[in-house]
C-alpha positions in Angstrom: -28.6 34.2 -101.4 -31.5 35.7 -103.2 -32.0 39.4 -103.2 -19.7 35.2 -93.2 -6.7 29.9 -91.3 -4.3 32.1 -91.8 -5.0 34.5 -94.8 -2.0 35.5 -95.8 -0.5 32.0 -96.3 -4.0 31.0 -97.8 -4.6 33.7 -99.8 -1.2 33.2 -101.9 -2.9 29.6 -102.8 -6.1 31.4 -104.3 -5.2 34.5 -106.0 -2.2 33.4 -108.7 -4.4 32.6 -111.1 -4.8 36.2 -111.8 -3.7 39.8 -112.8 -5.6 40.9 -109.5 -4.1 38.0 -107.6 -0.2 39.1 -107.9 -1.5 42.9 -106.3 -3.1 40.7 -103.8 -0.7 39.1 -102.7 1.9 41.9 -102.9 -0.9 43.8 -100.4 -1.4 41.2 -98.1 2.6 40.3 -97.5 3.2 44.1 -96.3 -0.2 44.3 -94.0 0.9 43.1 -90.2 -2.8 41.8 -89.4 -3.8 42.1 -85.9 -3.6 39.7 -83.3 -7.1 38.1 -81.8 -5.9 39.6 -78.5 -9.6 39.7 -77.0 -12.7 37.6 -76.3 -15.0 38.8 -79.2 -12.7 40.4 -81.1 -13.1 38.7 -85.0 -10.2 36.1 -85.4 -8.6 38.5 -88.1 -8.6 42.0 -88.7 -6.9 44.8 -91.2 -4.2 47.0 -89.4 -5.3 49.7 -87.5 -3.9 52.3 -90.6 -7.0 50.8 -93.4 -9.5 51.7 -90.8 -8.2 55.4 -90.1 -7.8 55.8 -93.7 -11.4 55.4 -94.2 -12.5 57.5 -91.3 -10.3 60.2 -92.7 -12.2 59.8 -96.2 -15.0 59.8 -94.7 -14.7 62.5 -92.4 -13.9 64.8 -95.0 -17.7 64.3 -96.8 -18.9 66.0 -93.9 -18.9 69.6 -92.4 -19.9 68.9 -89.4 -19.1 66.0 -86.5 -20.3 62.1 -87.5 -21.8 60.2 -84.1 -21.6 56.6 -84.4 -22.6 54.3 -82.0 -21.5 50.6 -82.1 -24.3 47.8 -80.7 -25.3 47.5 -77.3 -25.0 43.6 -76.7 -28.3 43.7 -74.8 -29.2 41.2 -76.9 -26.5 38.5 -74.7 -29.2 37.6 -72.3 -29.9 34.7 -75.3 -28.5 31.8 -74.7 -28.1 31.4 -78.4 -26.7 34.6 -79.0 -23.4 35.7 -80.1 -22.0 39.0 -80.1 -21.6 40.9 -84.0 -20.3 44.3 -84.6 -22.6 46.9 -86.5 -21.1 46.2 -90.0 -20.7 50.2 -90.7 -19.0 50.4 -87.3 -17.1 47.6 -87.8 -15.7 49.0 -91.2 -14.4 52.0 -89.6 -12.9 50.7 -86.7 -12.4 47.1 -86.6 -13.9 46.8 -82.8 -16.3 44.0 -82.2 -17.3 44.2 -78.8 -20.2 45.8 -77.1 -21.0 49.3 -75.8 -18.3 51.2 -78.1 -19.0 54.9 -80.0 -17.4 56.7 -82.0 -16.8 61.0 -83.0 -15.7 62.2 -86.3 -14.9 65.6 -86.8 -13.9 67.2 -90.5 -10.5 67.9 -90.8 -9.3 71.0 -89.0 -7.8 72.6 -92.2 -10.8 71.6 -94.1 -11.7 74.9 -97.0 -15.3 73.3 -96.6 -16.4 74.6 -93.1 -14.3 76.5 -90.6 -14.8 76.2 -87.0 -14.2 77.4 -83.6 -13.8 74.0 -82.1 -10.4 73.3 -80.7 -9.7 69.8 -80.1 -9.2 65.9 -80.7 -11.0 65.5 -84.4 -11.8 61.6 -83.8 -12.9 59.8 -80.1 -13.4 56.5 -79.5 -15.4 55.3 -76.4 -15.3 52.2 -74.8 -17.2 51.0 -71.4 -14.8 51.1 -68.8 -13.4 48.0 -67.0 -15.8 45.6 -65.4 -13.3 43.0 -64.2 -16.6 41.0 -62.5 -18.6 41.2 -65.6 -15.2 39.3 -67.3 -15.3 36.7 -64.9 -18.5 35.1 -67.1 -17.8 36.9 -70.5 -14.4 37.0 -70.9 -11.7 40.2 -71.2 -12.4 42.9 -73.2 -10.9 46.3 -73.7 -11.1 49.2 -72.3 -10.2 53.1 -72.0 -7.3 52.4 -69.0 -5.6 49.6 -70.7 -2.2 50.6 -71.0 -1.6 49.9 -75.1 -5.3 51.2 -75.7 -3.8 53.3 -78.2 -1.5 50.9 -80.0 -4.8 48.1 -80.2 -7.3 50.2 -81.5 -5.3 52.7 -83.7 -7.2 55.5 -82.0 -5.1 58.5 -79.8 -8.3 59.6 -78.2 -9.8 56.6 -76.3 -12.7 57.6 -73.5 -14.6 56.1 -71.5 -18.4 55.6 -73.3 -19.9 57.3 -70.2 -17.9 60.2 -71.7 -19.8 60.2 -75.0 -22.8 62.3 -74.4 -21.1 65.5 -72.7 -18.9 65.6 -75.7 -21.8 65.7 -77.9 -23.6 68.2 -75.7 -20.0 70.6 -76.0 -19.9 69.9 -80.0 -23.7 70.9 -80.4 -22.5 74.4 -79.3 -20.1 74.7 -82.2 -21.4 73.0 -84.5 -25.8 73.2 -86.3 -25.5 70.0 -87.4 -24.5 66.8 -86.3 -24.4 63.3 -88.7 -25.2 60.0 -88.1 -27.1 56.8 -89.5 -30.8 58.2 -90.4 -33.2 55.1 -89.3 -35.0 53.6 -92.3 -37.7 50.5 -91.8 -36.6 48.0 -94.1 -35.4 44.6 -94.6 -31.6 43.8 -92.3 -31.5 47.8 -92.5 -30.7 47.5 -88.5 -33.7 49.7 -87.6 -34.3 49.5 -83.7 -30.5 50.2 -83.2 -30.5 53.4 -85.5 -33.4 54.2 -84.3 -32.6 53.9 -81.0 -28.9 56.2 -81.7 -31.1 58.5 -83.6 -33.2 59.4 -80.2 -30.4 59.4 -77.8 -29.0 61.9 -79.9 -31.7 64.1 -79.9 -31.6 64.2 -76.0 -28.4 65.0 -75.9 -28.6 67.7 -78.3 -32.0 68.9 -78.9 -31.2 71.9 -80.9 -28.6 69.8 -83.2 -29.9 69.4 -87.2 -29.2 65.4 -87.8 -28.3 64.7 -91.5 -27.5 61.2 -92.5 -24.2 59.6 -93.0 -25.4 56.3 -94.8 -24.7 57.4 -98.1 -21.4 58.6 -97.4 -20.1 55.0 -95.6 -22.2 53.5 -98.3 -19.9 54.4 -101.0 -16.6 53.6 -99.2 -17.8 50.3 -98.5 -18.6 49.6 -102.3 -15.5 49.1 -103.5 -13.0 46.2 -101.4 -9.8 47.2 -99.6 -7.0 43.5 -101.0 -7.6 42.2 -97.8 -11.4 42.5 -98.2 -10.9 40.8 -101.2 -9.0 37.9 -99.2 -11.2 37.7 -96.5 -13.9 37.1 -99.0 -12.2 34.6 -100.9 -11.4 32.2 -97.9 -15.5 32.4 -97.2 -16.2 31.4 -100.6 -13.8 28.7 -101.1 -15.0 27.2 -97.4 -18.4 28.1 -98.7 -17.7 25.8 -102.2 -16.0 22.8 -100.0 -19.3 22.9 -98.2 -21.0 22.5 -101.3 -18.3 19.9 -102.6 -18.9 17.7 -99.7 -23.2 18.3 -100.2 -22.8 17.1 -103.7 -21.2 14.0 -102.4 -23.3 12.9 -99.7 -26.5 13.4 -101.7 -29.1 11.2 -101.7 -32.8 10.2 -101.2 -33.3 9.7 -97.5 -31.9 12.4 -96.1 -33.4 15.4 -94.6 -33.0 18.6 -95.8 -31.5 19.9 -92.1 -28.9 16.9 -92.4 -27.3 18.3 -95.6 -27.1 22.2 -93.8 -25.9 20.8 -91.1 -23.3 19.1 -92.9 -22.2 21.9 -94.5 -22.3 24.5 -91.6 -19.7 21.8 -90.0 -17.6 22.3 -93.0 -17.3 26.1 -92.9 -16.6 25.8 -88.9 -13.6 23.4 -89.5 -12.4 25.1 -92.4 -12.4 28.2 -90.1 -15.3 30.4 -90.2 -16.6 31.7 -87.7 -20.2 32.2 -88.6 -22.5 31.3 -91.1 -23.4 34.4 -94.1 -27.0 34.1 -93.3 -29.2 30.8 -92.4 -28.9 27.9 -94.6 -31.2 27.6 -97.1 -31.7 23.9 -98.4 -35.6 23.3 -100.1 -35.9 20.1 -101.6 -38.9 19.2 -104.0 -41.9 21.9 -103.4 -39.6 23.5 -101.1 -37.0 25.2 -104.2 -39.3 27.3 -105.1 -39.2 29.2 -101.8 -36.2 32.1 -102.2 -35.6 31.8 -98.6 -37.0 29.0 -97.1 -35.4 28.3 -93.7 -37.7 24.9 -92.0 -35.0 22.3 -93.8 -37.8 19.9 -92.4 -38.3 17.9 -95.4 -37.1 14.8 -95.8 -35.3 14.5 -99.8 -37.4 12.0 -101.8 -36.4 10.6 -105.2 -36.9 12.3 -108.1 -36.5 15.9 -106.0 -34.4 18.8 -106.7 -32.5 20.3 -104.2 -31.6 24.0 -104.1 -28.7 24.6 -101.6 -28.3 28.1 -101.0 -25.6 27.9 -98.0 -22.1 30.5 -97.7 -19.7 30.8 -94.9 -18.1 34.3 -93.1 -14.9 34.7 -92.8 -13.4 37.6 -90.6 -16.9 39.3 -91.2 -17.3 38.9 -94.6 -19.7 36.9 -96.3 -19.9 34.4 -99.0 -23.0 33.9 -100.9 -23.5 30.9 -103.2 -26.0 28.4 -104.6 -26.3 25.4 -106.6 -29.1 22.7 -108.0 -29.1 19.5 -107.9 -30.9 16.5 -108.4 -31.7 14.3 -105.1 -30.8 10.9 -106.8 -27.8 12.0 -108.9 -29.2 12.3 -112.1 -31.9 15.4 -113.6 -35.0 14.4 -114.9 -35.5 16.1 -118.8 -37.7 18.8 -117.2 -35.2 19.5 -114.2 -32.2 19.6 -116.6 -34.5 21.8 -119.5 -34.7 24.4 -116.9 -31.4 24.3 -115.1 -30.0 24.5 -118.5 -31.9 27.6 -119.3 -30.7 29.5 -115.7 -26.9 28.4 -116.2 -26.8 29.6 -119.9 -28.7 33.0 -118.8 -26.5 33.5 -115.5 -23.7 33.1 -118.3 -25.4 35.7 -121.0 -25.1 38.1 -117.8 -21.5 37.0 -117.4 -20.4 37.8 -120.9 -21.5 41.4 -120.5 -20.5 42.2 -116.9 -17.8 44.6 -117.0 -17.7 48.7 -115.1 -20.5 50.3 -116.6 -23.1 47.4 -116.3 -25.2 47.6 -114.0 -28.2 45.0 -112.1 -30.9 47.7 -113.0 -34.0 46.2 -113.9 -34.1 47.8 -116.9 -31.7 50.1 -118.9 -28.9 49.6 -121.7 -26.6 48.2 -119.3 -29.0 45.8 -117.3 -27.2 42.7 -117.3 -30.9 41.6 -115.1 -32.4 42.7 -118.5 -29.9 40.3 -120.4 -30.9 37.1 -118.0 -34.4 38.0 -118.1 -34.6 38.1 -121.9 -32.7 35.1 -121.7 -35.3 33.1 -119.5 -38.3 34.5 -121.3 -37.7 33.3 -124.8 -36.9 30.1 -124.0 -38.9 27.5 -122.8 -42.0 27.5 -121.3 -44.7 26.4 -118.6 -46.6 23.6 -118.7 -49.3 26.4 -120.4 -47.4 27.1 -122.8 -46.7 30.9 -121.4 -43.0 32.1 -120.9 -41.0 31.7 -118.2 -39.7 35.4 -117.9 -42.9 35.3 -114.8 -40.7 32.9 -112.4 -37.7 35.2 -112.7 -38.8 36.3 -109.6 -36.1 38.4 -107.4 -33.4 40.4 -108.7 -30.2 39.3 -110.7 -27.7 40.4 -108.4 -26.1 42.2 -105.0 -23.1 43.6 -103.5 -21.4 41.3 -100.8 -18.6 42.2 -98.2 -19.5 42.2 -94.3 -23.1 41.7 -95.2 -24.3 39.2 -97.3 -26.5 42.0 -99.0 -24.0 44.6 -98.8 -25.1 48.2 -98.8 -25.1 49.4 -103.0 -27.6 50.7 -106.1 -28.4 48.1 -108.4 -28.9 50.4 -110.7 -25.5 52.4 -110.4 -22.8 51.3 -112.6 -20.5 48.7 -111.4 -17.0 49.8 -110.8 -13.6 47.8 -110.6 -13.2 46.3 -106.8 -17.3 45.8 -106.2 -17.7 42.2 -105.5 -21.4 41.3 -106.5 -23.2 37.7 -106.7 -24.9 36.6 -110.7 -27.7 35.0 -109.4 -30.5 33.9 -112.1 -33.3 31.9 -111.3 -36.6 30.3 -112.1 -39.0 29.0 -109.6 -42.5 27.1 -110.8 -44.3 25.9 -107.7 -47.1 24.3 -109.9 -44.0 21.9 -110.8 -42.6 21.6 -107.7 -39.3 22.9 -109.7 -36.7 25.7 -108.5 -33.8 26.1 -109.8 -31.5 29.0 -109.1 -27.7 29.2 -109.6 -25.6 31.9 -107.8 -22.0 32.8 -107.8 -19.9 35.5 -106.8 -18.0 38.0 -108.9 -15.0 40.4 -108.6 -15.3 43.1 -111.0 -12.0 44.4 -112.7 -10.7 46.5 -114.6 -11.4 45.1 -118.2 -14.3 42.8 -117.3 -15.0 40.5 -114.1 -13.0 37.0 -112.3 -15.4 34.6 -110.9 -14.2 34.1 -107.3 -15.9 30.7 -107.3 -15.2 29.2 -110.6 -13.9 26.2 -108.5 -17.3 24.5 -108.3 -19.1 23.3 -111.2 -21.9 24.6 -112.7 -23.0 22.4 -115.7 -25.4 20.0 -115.1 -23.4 17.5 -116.4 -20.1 18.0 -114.2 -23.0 17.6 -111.2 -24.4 14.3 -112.1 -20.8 13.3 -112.5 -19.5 14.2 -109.1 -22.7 12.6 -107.9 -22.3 9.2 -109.8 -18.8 8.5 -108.6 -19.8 9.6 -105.2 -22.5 7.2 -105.1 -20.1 4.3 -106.1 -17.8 5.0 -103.3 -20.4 4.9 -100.8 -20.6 2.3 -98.4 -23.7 -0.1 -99.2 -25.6 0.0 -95.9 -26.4 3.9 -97.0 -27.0 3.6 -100.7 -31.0 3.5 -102.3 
């Protein structure tokens, strides 16, 4: 996307292939993943010990206590609507129900900062018991559940009405308080932190707030084995999806028919969400990055950009391929697509830690796809086509599909990031973009979804002995 089984016996199918793979799996036999013992809790977790680990890391950034609050569900009363951790709250605790907060305090011995405060150095808060309100929602936990402890890997667990007079007794001790700093951007969560940010400063008026974003920011960059795994099952669900898609293509169809088809894939296959909203633009549609109406019906001789991934546990796949409606590419379709695959694979060649998706820059690996694009080729005016390289080469993925990163910060070994050229012409009614998703190692990168093709030739392929096999009533 331009710009969401069990794992451990899956995961030892999709990570012997590599160096990376055997840690994998060494990691994911020891870690005793916890049960889905609740209503909303996700259907797989990591133990309780990875999340304290990072708020121990990431307590120690800070001299003073970290306020977190986790989402509200207020947003229920949608019919549609299903409940979805705060991804940084999420990462730290691995709670995904409504109504939760959490206190972080630097460690008590910490050389940084002193202090006077004597007691627990991380709360948890969860809304206490409403056994009516889990007559129509379901169980969920709670501060006075006996093992409350032992589920949530917390020793401190109070009830969320608790939350504020703690705050009011730290603000005594402590100038400063941290949390998430609202900022108005794109999926940057705004109204939430916005909304912390104020309740905060009720609570404690005189309190300096600095922002913890960064700090989380940089934990979250680089992915925990099981992160890894988690992200793996999405993008092989996300690539059977695709698989199928390939298949079943044809003149005829409409554009929300294929999404559909694939969205049924992922839910089978086990995931429990889709990354983001499918994004299938036929014809004049594949030029739009995100266009969401799927409202077209495919006509022959259109090229079909499917930009669809799964979730899995939280974390989010994030693929996209090409392809031509009727099977095959017209000369102009496959001039183009040829000239994204072979500068998605320019950038390939040259990822490795120290790149970076900087839009300019020694290390640019956009600058190496870019180049790429704009000396070869051209429009039908005879300009270059660097102009309809449009969005940026790349992101970071992990429990959002745009995961929190710089582009222009060197990548470093454990990032996983998406290699996503492009080149949209709307005067041609002609987009082709072609994303995949990339672990970077050690020594250079593994392409987490080299199972699906890429060439334009292994597409037409699939697509040719698909359409013999299809019953006669449904072919063109």
């Amino acid at each position: 996307m331009s710009g969401l089984v069990n794992t451990c016996a899956h995961s030892s199918r999709l990570f012997l292939r590599s160096g990376w793979g055997a840690l994998l799996l060494l990691a994911l036999a020891s870690l005793p993943f916890a049960p889905p013992a609740t209503a909303q809790q996700r259907r797989e977790r990591e133990p309780n010990s990875v999340y304290a680990h990072r708020r121990a890391k990431l307590a120690a950034t800070a001299e003073a206590p970290i306020i977190l609050a986790g989402l509200a569900g207020r947003e229920e009363d949608s019919q549609a609507y299903v409940f979805a951790q705060e991804e940084n709250f999420y990462y730290l605790t691995g709670h995904n129900e409504e109504e939760a907060g959490l206190i972080l305090l630097p460690p008590a011995d910490s050389k940084a900062k002193k202090d006077d405060f004597q007691g627990p150095r991380e709360i948890f808060f969860l809304p206490a018991k409403n056994p009516a309100k889990e007559k129509w929602n379901g169980v969920r936990l709670s501060p006075t559940d006996p093992d409350i402890q032992a589920r949530t890997g917390f020793t401190d667990v109070r009830p969320f009405s608790e939350m504020r007079a703690m705050i009011e007794k730290l603000a005594r001790f402590y100038p400063a308080l941290y949390t998430i700093l609202p900022y108005e951007k794109e999926l940057g969560g705004y109204p939430h932190e916005r909304e912390t940010v104020d309740w905060l400063k009720m609570a404690a008026p005189q309190a300096n707030l600095k922002d913890v974003r960064g700090n989380i920011t940089d934990l979250r960059l680089i992915k925990s084995p099981t992160e890894i795994a988690f992200l793996q099952e999405a993008i092989d669900l996300s690539l059977e999806a695709h698989f199928v898609a390939f298949k079943m293509m044809r003149p005829g169809l409409w554009e929300y028919q294929v999404a559909a088809k694939m969205v049924e894939v992922h839910a089978m296959g086990g995931s429990e969400a889709e990354a983001y909203a499918p994004i299938v633009g036929a014809g004049p549609n594949s030029t739009a990055l995100h266009y969401d109406k799927l409202s077209r019906k495919i006509e022959d001789g259109d090229i079909v950009v499917m930009d669809v991934g799964a979730q899995y546990s939280g974390y989010a796949a994030d693929i996209t391929r090409t392809i031509p409606a009727n099977g095959k590419f017209t000369p102009r379709q496959r001039e183009i697509y040829d000239i994204v695959l072979a500068a998605q694979n320019a950038a390939l060649a040259a990822l490795k830690p120290g790149a970076d998706m900087c839009r300019k820059g020694k290390q640019s690996l956009y600058k190496i796809s870019y180049d790429y694009i704009n000396s070869h080729g051209k429009d039908q005016h005879g300009k270059p086509l660097g102009q309809y390289f449009i969005h940026g080469l790349g992101h970071n993925i992990g429990l959002d599909v745009h995961d929190p990163g710089d582009s222009c910060k060197p990548l470093m070994p454990g990032q996983v990031v998406t290699v996503e050229p492009g080149i949209y012409i709307p005067e041609e009614n002609l987009g082709v973009r072609i994303e995949d998703d990339v672990l970077v190692t050690e020594s250079g990168y593994e392409l987490l979804s080299s199972k699906l093709p890429r060439t334009a030739q292994e597409i037409e392929k699939i697509m040719a002995e698909a359409a013999k096999q299809r019953p006669t009533e449904v072919k063109q």
